[in-house]
Backbone as ProteinMPNN parsed JSONL, in Angstrom:
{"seq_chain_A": "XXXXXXXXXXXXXXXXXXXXXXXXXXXXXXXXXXXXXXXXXXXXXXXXXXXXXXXXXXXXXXXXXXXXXXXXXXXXXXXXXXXXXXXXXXXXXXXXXXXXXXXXXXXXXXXXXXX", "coords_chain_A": {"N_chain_A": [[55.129, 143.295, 144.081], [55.513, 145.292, 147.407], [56.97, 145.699, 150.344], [56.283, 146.326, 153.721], [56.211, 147.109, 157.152], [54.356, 145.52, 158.51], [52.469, 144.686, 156.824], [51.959, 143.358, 153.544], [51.862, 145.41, 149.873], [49.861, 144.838, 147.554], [49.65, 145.032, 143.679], [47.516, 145.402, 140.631], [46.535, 144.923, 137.389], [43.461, 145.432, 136.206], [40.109, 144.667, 134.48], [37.406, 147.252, 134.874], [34.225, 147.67, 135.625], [31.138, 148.9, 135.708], [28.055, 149.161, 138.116], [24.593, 149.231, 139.08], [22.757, 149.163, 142.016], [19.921, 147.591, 141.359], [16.992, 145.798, 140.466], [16.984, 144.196, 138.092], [20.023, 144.3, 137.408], [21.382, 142.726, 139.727], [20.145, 140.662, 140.056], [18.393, 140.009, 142.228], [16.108, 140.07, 144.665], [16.533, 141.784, 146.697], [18.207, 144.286, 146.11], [20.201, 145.914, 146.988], [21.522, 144.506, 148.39], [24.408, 143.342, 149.49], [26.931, 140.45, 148.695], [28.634, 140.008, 150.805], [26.577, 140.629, 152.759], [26.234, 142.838, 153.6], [24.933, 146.64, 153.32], [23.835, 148.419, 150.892], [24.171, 152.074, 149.674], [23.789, 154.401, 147.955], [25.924, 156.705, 146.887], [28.814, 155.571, 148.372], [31.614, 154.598, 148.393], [32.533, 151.596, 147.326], [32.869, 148.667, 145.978], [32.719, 145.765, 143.694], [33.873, 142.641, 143.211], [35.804, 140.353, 141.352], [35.555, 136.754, 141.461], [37.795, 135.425, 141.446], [39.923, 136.811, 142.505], [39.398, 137.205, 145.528], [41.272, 134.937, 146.785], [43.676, 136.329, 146.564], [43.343, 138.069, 148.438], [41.508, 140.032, 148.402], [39.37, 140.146, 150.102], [36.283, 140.688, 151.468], [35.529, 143.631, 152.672], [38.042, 144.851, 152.039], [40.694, 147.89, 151.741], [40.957, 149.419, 149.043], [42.544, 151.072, 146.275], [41.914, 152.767, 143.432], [43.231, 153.498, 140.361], [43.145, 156.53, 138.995], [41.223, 157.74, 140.271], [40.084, 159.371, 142.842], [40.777, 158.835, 146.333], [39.685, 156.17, 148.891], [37.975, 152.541, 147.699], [35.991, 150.004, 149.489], [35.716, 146.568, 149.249], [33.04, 144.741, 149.014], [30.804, 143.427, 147.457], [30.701, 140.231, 145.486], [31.289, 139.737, 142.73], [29.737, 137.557, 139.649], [30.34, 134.187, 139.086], [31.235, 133.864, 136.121], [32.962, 136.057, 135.749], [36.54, 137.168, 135.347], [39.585, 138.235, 136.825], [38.607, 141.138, 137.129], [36.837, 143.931, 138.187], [33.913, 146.008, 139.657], [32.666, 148.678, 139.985], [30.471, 150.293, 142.245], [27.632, 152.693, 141.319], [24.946, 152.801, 143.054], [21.854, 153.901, 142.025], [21.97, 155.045, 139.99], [22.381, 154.441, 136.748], [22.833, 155.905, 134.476], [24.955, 157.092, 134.815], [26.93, 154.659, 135.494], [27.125, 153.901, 132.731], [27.613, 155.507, 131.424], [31.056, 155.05, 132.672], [31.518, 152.602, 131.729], [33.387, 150.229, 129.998], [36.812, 149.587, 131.26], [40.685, 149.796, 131.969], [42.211, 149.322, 134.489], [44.694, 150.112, 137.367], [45.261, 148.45, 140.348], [44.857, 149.251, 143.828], [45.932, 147.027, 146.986], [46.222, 146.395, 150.116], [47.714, 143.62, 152.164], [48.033, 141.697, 155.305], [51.032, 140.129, 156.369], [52.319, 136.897, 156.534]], "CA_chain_A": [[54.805, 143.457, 145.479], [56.673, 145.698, 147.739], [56.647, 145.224, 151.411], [56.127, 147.552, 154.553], [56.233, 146.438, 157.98], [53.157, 144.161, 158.857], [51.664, 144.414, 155.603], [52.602, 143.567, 151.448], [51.397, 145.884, 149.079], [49.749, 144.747, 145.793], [49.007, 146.103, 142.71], [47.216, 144.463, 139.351], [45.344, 145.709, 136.116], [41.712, 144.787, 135.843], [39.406, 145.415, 133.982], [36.813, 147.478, 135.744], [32.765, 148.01, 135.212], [30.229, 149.525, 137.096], [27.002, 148.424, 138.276], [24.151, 150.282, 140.098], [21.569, 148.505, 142.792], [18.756, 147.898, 140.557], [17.405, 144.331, 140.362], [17.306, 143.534, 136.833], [21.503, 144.189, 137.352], [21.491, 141.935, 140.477], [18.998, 139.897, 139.907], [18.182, 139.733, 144.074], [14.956, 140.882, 145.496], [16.862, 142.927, 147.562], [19.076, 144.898, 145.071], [20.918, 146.87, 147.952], [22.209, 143.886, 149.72], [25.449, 142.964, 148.788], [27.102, 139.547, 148.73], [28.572, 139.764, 151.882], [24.916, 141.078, 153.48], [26.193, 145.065, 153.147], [23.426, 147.124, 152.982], [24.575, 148.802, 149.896], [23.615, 153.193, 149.871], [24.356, 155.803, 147.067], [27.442, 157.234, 147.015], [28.875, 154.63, 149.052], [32.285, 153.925, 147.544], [33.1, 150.533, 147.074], [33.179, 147.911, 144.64], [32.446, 143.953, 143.794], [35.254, 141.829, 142.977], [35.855, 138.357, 140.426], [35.91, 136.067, 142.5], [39.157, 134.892, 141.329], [40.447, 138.065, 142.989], [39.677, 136.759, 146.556], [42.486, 134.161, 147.412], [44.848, 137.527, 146.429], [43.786, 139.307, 149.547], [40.705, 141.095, 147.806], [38.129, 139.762, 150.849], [35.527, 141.18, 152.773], [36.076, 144.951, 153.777], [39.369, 145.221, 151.999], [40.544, 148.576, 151.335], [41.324, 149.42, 147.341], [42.974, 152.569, 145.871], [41.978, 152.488, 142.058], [44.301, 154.399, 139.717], [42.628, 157.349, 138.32], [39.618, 157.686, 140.937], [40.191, 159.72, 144.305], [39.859, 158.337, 147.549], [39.709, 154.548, 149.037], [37.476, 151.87, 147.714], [35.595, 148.922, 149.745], [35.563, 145.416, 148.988], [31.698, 144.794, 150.05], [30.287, 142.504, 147.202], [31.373, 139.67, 144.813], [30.924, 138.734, 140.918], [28.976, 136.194, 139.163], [31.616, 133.895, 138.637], [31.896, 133.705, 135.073], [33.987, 137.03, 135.401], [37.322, 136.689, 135.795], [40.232, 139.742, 137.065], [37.98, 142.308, 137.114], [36.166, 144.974, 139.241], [32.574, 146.029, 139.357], [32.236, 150.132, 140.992], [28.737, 150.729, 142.778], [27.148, 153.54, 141.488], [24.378, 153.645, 143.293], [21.251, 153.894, 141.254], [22.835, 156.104, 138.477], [22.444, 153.709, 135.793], [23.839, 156.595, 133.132], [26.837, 157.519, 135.664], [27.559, 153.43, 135.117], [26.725, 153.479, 131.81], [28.867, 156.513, 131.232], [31.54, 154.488, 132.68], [31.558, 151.632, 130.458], [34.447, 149.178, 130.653], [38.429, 150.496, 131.117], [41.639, 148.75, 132.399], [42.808, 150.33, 135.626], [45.608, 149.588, 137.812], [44.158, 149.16, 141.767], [46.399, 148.636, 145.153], [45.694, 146.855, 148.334], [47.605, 145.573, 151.278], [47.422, 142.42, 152.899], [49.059, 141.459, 156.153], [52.333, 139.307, 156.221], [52.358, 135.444, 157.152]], "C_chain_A": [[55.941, 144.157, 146.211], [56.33, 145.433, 149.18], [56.524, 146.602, 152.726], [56.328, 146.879, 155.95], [55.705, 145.029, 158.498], [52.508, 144.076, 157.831], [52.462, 144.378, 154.016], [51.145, 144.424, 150.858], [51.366, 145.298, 147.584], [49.086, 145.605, 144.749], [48.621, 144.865, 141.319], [46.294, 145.696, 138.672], [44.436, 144.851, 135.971], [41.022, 145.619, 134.743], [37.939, 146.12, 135.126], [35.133, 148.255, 135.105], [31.976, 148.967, 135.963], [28.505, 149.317, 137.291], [25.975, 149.402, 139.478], [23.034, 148.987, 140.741], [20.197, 148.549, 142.498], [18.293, 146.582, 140.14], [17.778, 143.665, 138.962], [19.302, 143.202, 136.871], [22.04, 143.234, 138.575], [20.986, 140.967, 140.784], [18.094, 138.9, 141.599], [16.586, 140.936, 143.986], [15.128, 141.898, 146.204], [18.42, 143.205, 146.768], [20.504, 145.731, 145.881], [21.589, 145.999, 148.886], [22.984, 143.157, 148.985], [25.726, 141.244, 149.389], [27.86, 139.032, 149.943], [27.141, 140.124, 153.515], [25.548, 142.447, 153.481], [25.079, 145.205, 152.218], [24.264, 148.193, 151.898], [23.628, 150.888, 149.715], [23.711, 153.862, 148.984], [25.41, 156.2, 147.502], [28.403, 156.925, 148.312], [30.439, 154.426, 148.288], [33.234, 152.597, 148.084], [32.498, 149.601, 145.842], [32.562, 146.312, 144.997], [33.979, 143.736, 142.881], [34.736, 140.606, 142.389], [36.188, 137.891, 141.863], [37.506, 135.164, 142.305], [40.498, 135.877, 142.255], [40.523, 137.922, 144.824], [40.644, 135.961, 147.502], [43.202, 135.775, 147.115], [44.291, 138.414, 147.417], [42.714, 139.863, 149.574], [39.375, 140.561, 148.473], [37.441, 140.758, 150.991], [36.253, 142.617, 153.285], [37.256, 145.633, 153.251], [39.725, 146.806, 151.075], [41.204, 148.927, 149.771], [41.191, 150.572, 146.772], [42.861, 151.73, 144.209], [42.64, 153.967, 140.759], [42.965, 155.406, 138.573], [41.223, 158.418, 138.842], [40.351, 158.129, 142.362], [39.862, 158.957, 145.601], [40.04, 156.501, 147.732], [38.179, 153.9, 148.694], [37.405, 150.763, 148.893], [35.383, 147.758, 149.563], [34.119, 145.067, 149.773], [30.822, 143.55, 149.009], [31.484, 141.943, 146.341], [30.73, 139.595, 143.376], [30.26, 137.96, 140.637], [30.691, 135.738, 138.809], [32.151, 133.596, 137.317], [33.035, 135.005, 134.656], [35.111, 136.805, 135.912], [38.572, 138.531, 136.184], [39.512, 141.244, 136.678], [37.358, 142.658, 138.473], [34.466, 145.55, 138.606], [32.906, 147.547, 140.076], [30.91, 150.252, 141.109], [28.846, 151.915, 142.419], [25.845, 153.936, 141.601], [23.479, 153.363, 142.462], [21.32, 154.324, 140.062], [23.017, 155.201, 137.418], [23.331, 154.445, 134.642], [25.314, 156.913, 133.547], [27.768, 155.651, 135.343], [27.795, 153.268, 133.392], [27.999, 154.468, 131.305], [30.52, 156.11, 131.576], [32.607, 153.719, 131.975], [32.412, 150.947, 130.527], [35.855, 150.106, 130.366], [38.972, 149.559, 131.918], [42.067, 150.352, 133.269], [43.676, 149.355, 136.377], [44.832, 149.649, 139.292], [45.441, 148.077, 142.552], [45.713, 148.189, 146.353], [46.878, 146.478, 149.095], [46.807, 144.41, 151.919], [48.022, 142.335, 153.826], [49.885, 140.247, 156.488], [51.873, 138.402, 157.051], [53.473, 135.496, 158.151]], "O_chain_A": [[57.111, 143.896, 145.932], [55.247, 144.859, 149.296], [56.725, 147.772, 152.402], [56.743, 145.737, 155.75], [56.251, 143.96, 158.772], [51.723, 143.13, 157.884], [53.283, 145.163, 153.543], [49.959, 144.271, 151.149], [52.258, 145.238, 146.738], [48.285, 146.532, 144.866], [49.226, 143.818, 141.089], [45.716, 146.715, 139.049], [44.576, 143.671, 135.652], [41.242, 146.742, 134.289], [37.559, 145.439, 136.079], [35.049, 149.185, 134.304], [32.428, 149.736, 136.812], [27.837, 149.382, 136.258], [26.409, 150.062, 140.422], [22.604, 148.068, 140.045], [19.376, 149.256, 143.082], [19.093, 146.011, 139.398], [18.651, 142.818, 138.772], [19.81, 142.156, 136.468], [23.223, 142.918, 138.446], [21.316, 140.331, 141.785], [17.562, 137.815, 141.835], [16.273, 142.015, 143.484], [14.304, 142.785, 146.43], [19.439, 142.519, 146.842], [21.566, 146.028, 145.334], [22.13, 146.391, 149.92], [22.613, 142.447, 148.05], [25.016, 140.759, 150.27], [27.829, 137.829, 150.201], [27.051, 139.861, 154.714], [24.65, 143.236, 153.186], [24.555, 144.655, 151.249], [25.33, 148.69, 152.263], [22.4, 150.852, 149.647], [23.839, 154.776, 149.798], [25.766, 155.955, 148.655], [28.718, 157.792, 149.127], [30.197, 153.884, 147.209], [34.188, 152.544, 148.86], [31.748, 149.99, 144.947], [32.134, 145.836, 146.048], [34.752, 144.436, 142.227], [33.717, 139.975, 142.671], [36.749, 138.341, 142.862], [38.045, 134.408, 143.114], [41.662, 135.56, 142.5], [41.475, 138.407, 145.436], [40.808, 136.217, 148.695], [42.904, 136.404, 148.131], [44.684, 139.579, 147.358], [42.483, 140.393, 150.661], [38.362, 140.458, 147.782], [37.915, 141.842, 150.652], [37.218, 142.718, 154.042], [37.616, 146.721, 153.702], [39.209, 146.99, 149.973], [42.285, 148.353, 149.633], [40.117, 151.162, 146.659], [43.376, 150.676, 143.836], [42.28, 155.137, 140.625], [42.201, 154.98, 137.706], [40.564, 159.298, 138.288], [41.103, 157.344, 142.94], [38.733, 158.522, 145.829], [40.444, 155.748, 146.847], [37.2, 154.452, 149.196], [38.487, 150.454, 149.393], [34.183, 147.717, 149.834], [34.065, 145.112, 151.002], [30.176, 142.719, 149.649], [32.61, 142.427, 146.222], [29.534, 139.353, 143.212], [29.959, 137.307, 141.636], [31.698, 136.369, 138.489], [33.292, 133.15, 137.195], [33.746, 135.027, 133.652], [35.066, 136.223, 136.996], [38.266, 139.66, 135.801], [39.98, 142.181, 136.031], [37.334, 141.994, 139.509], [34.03, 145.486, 137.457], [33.669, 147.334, 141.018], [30.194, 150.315, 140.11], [29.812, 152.554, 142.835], [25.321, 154.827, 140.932], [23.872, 152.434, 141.757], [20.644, 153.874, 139.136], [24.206, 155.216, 137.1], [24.246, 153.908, 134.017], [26.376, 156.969, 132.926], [28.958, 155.536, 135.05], [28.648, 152.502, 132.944], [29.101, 154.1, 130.9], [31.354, 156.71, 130.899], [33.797, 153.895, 131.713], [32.47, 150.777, 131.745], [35.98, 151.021, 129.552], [38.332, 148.687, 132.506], [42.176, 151.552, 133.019], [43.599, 148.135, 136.234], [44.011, 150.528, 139.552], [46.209, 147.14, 142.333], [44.864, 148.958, 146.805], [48.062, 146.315, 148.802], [45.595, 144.323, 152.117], [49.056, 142.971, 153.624], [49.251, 139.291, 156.934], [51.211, 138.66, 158.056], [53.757, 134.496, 158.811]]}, "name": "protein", "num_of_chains": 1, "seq": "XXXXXXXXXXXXXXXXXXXXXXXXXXXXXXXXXXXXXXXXXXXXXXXXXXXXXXXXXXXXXXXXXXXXXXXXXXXXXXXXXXXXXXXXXXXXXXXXXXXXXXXXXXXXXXXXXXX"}
């Protein structure tokens, strides 16, 4: 952790998946509505999170730079909880763009703001 003014910066290796809004993969009636109620869109980028990953900062909204992948991620849904330090990436209906995917260990950064 390094620190900045009003906020600490973290960093961890997950493993990271990817999952598209399709019910069989969410198993919700409404495939597009994430676990905090986000209406979930296509090329939308953000992510689901382990839920073990939440006490560390990784709530609701939070923003998440993932090593290898342009641009800021969203924190918008959560995990089944049998997963543990990992990441989920929305892609969207693209089942082969997920599939293509497939599992990898990435490094990913947020900030939190100081007690």
């Amino acid at each position: 952790m390094t620190s900045c003014s009003r906020h600490e910066t973290h960093s961890l290796q997950v493993t990271a998946t990817a999952y598209n809004s399709v019910p069989w993969q969410t198993k919700k009636i409404e495939p597009n509505v994430a676990a905090w109620d986000d209406t979930l869109k296509p090329g939308m980028k953000c992510i689901a999170v382990s839920r073990d990953l939440i006490p560390l900062g990784l709530t609701h909204r939070t923003k998440v730079k993932i090593s290898g992948l342009p641009g800021t991620y969203l924190v918008l849904d959560k995990m089944n909880k049998r997963y543990t330090k990992r990441i989920d990436l929305y892609m969207g209906t693209d089942i082969q763009a997920a599939r293509d995917w497939g599992k990898r260990q990435v490094t990913i950064r947020w900030r939190t703001k100081k007690h």
